[in-house]
VOGU-3710 file (C-alpha; in Angstrom, 3 decimals, decimal comma):
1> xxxxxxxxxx> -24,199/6,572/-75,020  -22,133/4,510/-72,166  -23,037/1,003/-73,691  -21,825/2,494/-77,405  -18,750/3,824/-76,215  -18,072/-0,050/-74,549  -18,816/-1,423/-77,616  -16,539/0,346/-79,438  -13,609/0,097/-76,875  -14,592/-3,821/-76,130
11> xxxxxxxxxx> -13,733/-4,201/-80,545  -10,852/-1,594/-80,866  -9,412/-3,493/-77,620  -10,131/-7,054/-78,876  -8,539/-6,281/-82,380  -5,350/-4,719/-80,569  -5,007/-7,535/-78,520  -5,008/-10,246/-80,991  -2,178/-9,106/-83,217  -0,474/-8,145/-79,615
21> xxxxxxxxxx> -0,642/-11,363/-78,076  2,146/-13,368/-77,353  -0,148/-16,884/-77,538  0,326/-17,900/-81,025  -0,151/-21,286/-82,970  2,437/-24,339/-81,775  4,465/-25,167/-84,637  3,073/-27,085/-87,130  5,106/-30,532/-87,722  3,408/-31,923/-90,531
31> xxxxxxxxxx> 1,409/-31,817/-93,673  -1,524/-30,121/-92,235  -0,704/-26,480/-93,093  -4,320/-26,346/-94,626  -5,799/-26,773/-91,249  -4,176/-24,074/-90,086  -5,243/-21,926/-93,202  -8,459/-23,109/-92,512  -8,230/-21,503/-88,979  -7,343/-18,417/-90,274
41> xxxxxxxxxx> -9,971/-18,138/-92,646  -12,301/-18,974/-89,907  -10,784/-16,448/-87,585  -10,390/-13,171/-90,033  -14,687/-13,912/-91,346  -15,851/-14,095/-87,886  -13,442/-10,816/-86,631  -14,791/-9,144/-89,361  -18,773/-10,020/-88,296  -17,762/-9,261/-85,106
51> xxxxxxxxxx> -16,577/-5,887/-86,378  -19,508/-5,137/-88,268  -21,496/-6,290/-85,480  -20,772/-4,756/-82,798  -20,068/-1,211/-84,586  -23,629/-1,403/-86,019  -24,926/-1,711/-82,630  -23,128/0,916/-81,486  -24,106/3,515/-84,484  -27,885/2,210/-83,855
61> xxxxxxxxxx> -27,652/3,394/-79,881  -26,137/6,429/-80,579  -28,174/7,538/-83,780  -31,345/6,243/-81,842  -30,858/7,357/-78,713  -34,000/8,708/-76,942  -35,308/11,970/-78,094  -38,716/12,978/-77,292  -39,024/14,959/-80,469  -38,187/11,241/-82,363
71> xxxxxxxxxx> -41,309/9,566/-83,880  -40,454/5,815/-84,709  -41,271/4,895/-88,162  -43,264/1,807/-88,455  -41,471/-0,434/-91,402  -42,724/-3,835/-91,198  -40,621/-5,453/-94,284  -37,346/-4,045/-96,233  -37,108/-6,667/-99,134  -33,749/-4,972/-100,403
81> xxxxxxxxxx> -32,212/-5,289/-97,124  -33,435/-8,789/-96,345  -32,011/-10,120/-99,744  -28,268/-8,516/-99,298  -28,234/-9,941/-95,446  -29,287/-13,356/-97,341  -25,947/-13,121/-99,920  -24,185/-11,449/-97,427  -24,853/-14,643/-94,841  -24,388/-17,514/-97,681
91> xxxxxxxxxx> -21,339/-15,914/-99,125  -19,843/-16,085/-95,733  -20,995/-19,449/-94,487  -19,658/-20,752/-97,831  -16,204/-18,800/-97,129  -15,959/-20,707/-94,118  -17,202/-24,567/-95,323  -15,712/-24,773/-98,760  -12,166/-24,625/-97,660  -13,083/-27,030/-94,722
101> xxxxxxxxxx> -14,853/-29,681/-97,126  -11,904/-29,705/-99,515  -9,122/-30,416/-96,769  -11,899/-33,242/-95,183  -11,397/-34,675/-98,568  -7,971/-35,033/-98,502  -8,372/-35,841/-94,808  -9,566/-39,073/-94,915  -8,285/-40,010/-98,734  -5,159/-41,917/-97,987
111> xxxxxxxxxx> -2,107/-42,268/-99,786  -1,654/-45,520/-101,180  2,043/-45,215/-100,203  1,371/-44,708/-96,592  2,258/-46,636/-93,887  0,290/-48,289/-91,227  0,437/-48,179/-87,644  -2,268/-48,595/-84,592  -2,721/-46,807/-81,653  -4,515/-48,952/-78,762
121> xxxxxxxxxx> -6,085/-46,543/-75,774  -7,026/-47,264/-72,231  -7,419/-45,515/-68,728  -5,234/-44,221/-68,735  -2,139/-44,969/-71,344  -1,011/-45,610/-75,126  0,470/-48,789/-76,641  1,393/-49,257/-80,536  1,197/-51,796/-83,138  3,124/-51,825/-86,140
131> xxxxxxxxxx> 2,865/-54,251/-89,056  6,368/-56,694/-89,560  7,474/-57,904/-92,646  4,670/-58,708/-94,440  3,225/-55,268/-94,394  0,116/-56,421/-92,614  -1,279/-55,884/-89,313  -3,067/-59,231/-88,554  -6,722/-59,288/-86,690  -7,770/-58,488/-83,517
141> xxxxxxxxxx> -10,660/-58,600/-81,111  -11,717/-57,626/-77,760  -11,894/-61,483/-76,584  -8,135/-62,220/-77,063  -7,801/-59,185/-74,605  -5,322/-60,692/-71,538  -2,403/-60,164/-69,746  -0,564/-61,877/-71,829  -2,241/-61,084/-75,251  -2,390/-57,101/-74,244
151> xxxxxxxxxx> -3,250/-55,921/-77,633  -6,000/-58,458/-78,718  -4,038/-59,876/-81,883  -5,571/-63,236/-83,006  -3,564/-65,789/-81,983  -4,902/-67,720/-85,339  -3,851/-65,333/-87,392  -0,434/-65,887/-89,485  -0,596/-62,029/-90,804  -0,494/-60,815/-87,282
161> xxxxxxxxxx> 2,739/-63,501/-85,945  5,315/-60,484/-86,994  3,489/-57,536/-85,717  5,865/-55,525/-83,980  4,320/-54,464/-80,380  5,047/-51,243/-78,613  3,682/-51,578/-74,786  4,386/-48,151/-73,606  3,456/-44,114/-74,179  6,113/-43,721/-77,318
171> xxxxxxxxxx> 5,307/-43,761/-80,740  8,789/-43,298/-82,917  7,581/-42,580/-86,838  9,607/-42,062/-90,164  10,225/-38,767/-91,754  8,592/-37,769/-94,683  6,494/-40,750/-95,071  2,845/-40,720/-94,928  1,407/-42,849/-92,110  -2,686/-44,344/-91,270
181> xxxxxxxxxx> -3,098/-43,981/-88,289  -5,737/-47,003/-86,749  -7,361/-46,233/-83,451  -9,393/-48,134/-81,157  -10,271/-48,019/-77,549  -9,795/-51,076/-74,885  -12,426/-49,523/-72,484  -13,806/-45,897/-72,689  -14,000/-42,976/-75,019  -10,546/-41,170/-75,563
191> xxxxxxxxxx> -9,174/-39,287/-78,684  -5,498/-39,423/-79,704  -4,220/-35,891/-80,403  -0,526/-34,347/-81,296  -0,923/-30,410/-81,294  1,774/-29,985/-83,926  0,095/-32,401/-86,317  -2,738/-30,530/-86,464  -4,910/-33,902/-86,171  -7,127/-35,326/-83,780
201> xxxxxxxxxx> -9,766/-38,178/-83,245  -11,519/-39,896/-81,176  -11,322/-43,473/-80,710  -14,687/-44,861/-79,437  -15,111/-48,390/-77,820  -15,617/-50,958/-79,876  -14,961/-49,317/-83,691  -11,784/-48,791/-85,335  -11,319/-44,768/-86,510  -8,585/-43,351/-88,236
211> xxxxxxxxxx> -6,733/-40,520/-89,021  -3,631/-39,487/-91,628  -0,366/-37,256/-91,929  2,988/-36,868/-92,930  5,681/-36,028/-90,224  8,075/-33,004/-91,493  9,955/-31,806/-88,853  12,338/-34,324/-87,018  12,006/-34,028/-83,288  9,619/-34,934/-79,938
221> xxxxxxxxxx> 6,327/-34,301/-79,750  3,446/-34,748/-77,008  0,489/-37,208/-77,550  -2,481/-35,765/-75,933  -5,485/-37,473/-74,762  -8,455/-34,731/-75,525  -11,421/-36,706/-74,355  -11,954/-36,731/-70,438  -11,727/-40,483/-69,711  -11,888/-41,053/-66,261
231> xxxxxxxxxx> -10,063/-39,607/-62,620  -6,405/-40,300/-64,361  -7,283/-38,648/-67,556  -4,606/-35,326/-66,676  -1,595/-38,152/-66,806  -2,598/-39,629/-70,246  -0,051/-38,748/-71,852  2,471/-40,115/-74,460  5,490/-39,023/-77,289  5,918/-39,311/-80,458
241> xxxxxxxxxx> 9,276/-38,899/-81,772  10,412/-38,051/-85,467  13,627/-39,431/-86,772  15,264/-40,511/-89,981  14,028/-44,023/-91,778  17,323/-45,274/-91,180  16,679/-44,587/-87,402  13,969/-46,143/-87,383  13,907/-49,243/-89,009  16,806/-49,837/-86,403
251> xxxxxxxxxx> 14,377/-48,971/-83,433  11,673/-50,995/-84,963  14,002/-53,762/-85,382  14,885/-53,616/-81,045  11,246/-54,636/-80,512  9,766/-57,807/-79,747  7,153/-58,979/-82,183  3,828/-60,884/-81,358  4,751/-64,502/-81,354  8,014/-63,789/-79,387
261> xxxxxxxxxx> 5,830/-61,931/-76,907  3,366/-64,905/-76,532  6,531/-67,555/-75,968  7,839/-65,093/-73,099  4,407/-64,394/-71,097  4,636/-68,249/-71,168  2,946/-68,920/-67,877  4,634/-72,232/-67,732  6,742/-71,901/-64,641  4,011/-70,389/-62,548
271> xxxxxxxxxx> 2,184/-73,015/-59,701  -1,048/-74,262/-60,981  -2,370/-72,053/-57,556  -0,483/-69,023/-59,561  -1,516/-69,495/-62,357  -5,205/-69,446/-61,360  -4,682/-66,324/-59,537  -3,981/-64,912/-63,202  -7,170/-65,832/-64,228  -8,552/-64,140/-61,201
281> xxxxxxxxxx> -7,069/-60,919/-62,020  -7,865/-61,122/-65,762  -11,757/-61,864/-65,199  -11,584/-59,302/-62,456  -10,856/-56,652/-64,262  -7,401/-56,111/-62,013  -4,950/-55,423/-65,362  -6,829/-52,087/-66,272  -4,665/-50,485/-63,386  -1,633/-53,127/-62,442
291> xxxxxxxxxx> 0,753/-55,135/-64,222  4,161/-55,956/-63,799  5,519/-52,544/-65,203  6,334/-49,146/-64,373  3,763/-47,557/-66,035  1,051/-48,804/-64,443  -1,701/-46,643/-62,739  -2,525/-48,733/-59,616  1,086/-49,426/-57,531  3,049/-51,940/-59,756
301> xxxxxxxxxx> 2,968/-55,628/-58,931  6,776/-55,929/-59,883  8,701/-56,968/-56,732  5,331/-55,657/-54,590  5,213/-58,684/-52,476  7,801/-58,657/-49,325  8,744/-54,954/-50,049  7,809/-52,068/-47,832  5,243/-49,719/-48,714  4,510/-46,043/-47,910
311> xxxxxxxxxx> 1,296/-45,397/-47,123  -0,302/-41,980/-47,622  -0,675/-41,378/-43,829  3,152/-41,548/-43,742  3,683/-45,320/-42,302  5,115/-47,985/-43,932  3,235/-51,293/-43,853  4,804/-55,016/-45,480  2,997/-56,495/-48,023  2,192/-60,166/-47,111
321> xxxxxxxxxx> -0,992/-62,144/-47,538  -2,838/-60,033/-44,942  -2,142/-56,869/-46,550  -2,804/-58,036/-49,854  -6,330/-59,661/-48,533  -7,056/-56,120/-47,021  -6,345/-54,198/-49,752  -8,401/-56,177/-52,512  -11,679/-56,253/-49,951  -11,027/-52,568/-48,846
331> xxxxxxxxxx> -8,825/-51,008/-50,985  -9,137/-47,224/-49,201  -8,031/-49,084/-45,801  -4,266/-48,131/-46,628  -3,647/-45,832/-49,599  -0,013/-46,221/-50,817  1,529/-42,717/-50,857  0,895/-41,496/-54,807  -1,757/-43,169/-56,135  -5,325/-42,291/-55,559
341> xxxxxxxxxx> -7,976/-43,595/-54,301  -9,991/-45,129/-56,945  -9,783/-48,578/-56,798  -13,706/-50,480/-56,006  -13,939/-52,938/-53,590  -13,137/-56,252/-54,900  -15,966/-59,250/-54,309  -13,518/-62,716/-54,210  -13,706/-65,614/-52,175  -11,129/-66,404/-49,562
351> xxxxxxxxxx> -9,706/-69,213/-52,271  -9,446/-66,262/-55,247  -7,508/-63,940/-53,153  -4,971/-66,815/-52,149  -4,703/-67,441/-55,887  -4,286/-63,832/-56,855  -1,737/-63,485/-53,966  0,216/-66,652/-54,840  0,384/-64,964/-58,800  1,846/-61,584/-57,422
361> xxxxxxxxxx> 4,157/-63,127/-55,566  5,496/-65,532/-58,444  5,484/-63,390/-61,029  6,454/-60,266/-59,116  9,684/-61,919/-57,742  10,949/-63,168/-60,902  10,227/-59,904/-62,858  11,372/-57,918/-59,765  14,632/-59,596/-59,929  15,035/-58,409/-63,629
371> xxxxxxxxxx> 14,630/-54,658/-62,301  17,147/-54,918/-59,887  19,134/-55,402/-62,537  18,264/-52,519/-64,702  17,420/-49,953/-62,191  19,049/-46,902/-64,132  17,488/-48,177/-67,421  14,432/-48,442/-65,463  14,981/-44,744/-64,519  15,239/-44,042/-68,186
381> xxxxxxxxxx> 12,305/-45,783/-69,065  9,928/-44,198/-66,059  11,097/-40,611/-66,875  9,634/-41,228/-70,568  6,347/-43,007/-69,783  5,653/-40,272/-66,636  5,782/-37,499/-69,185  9,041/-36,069/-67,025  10,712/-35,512/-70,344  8,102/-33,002/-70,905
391> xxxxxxxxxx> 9,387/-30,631/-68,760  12,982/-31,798/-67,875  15,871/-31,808/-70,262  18,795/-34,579/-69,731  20,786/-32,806/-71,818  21,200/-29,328/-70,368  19,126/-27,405/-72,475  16,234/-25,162/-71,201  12,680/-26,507/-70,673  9,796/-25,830/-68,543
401> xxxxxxxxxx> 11,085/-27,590/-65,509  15,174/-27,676/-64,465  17,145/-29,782/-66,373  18,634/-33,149/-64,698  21,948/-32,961/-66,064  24,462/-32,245/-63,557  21,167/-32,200/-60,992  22,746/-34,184/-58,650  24,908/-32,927/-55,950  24,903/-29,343/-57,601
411> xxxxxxxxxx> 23,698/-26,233/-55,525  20,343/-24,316/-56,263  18,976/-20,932/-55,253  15,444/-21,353/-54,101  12,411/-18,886/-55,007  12,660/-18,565/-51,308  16,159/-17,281/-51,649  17,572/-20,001/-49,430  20,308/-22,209/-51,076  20,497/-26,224/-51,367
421> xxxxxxxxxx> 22,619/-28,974/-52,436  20,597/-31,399/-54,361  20,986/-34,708/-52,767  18,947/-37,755/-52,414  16,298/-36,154/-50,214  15,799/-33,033/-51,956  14,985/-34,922/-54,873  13,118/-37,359/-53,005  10,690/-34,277/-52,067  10,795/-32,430/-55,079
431> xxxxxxxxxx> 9,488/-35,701/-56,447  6,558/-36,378/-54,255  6,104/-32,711/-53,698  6,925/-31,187/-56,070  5,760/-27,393/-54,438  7,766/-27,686/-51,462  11,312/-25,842/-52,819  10,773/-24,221/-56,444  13,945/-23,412/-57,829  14,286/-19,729/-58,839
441> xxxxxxxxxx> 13,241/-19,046/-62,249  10,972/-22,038/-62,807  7,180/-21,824/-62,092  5,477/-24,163/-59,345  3,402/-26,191/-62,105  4,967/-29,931/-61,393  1,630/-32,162/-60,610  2,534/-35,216/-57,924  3,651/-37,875/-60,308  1,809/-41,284/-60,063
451> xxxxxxxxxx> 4,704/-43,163/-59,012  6,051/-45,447/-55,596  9,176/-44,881/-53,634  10,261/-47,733/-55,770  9,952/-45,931/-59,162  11,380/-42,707/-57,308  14,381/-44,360/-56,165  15,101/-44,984/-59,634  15,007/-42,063/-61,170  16,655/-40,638/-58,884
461> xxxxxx> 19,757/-43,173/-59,726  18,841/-42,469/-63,257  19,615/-38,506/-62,906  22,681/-39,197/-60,555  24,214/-40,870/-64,295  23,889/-37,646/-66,071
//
């Protein structure tokens, strides 16, 4: 009698608590209402099994509950009961798959009208392709793959000489227009994935899938990676943002386009020692995790050569020669504060590591000299491809995390109670520990950012401009 009365309880308090709940669907942002139909359908066929199910069981334990009066009645076969479970079954099953063949259909049928763009993964961040003028995204392969070339485009290839190339975890699309969506992967599995589109897929390793929608609702959106790919998989993370054509044909106009990004990776005033340090680091494998950015996963190479480093231990080491050698042959030797440690051992001759040193130095200094120049847009840039936007407004409004306008030199209550003025160091620690002061009213759910002290200096100038 116990287990039937649990049974009963366990459905009455399952049913209550669904239409109770405050977790409900994220708001849908596209043309994919039918998945979400399709959901429902799902959800209300299986409730109502469940139901059935579990109420059955119940009337069966208490109508059959031990009696020692109770003979049990031998029936080996109930034909009439067997056939209504069959139709019972199929018309469910067929409830449940019709609806989801029909919208598969229209899944993968694309509109003639739609655009194109491509989404490029690898450990552990997005990049986007567009097609210029001529409507055409040109060809690619896995053997143009370089620092230079970082998208594979065939060099041969007139179609591809106006692709416009995104390098960086933002995707801007039109409103109202139908969009393909190509996807391949650079290295692993991953699987591109915006909640409020309602569409997913994964993009396997050396095939090309694809997926289609229509944006509805202008605004900013968070690209997903739903495929565990590796130890940096949690900070996979990119935006799409929805905006007016008008908008963005002006945004895609701002961006550089294949052949103008081949003419300035020229790597024509690099030494000839340099410049085989950047084939080092291309056959090595060293790209997957630096570059010259501030998105990269490994510490940046950008200015990395005569700067001071953190370490994790809490002391500061320069990066010369020595260090560099150290690092490459035993990378866990000195762990720069932020970054884990994943990088392998690296096996290169004495004459490679000069090489690769000589091409972070070169190359570093000259782009380094660039950032000093554009630390705040830096900033700007950094708190986008970090994902900080995610949870911090610049603009005042309420989100997750506090917002940064006005952050700096205002005064905030602690969960603690205590009181501080938010200067340079308080940031500075709320940065690379994020848990140490939680402002009151905001829950402790900040992860420690993959960034340097470089990269945290300038977003801290960033949020001193708002």
């Amino acid at each position: 009698m116990g287990i039937a009365i649990a049974l009963i309880l366990i459905v009455i308090g399952s049913v209550v608590f669904h239409f109770l709940s405050p977790w409900v669907m994220t708001p849908l942002a596209s043309n994919w209402g039918s998945i979400d139909d399709i959901m429902v359908i799902t959800l209300i066929i299986t409730g109502i099994v469940f139901i059935a199910i579990n109420f059955f069981i119940a009337f069966a334990v208490i109508k059959y509950r031990h009696d020692k009066n109770r003979k049990a009645k031998y029936e080996p076969e109930n034909k009439k009961l067997e056939i209504w479970l069959t139709i019972v079954t199929s018309v469910g099953i067929i409830a449940m798959l019709a609806p989801g063949l029909a919208v598969y259909s229209d899944f993968v049928n694309v509109p003639e009208d739609a655009s194109v763009v491509e989404v490029v993964g690898q450990q552990w961040s997005w990049s986007f392709r567009f097609p210029g003028t001529d409507n055409q995204l040109g060809k690619s392969a896995i053997e143009n793959i370089s620092i230079d070339n970082p998208f594979g485009v065939d060099p041969l290839d007139p179609t591809g000489q106006d692709d416009v190339l995104v390098v960086g975890n933002r995707l801007v699309l039109p409103v109202d227009k139908p969009v393909k969506i190509l996807m391949r992967s650079k290295d692993v599995l991953h699987n591109f994935y915006v909640p409020q589109f309602r569409v997913k897929m994964d993009m396997v390793p050396g095939t090309v899938s694809y997926i289609w929608l229509t944006p509805t609702v202008i605004g900013e959106y968070e690209i997903l990676c739903a495929e565990f790919c590796g130890v940096g998989h949690f900070n996979m993370r990119g935006y799409v943002k929805v905006m007016q054509q008008k908008n963005f044909d002006e945004w895609l106009l701002e961006k550089p386009t294949f052949a103008a990004s081949m003419i300035n990776n020229s790597s024509e005033k690099l030494s000839v020692l340099a410049q085989s340090g950047q084939e080092v680091a291309k056959t090595s494998g060293c790209f997957a995790c630096h570059n010259f950015t501030d998105s990269s996963i490994g510490p940046t190479w950008k200015g990395l050569f005569g700067k001071t480093q953190i370490l994790a231990n809490g002391q500061s080491v320069l990066v010369d020669e020595a260090y560099l050698k150290e690092s490459i042959l035993n990378p866990a030797a000195k762990l720069v504060t932020g970054f884990a440690p994943i990088m392998p051992a690296m096996l290169l001759t004495d004459l490679q590591i000069v090489a690769l040193s000589a091409y972070i130095k070169e190359k570093g200094a000259d782009d380094q000299t660039q950032y000093n120049n554009n630390v705040t847009l830096s900033g700007a840039a950094l708190a986008q491809s970090k994902g900080c936007t995610a949870c911090h407004s610049q603009d005042g409004s309420r989100m997750l995390g506090p917002t940064w306008q006005g952050i700096f030199g205002s005064q905030r209550q602690l969960a603690s109670g205590q009181n501080i003025v938010v200067d340079d160091a308080y940031l500075k620690e709320s940065i690379f520990q994020p848990n140490a002061k939680i402002v009151k009213g905001f829950p402790p759910v900040m992860p420690p950012p993959v960034i340097n002290k470089q990269e945290a200096l300038a977003l801290i100038e960033f949020m001193k401009t708002l």
